[in-house]
C-alpha positions, 0 to 999 in steps of 0.5 A: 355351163352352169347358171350361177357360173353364166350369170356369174361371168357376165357380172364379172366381165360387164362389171355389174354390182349384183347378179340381179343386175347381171340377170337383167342384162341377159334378160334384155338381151336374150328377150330381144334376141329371141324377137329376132330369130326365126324357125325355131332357132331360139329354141335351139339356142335355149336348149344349149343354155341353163334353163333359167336362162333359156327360158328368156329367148322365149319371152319376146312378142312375135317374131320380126326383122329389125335392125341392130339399132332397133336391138339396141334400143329395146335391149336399153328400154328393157335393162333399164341403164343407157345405151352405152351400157346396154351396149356393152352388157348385151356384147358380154352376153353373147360373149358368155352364150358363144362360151356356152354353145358350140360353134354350130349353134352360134354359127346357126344364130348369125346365119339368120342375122344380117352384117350390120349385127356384127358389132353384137358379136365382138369380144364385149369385155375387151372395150366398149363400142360406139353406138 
């Protein structure tokens, strides 16, 4: 998948105003995703996606474990927008990138997330979620 298609998609199926909105919402979400991978596994991801996008797994500050609310929570500090909104853009997000990568790739990312991070892999564009 190309950038304009990946950023494209996820400003149609999370109903952003502009692209730039759309950038924010994989910048939030990949830069916390990439706090939370460990071995490697971020760069590998990255080398599935467009650079431009790739490249935000990489901005986060070091590597930890935390929980989803904690993802949550950074994800909504960073795009700038509520909770509930950061939510749902986050779950379209991994929607896009599990369009994106293979099967292998996503399955790698899960293994090295607990249960409680299953809500960020549901359909996100088919409803939102309570947080």
């Amino acid at each position: 998948m190309k950038y304009d298609e990946f950023v494209g998609q996820v400003q149609h199926r999370a109903q952003l105003g502009s692209s730039g909105d759309a950038v924010g919402a994989i910048r939030a979400t990949l830069q916390t995703l990439g706090e939370r991978l460990f071995g490697g596994e971020a760069a590998d991801l990255a080398a599935q996606l467009p650079r431009e996008i790739g490249v935000y797994l990489e901005l986060g500050g070091k590597k930890e474990t935390f929980s989803i609310d904690e993802f949550f929570r950074r994800v909504t500090e960073r795009e700038g927008v509520d909770r509930p909104d950061a939510v749902y853009h986050a779950r379209v997000v991994m929607e896009v990138i599990g369009e994106a990568v293979t099967k292998g790739e996503m399955d790698d990312v899960r293994a090295q997330l607990p249960d409680e991070y299953d809500p960020l892999f549901e359909s996100g564009s088919s409803g939102r979620m309570k947080t």
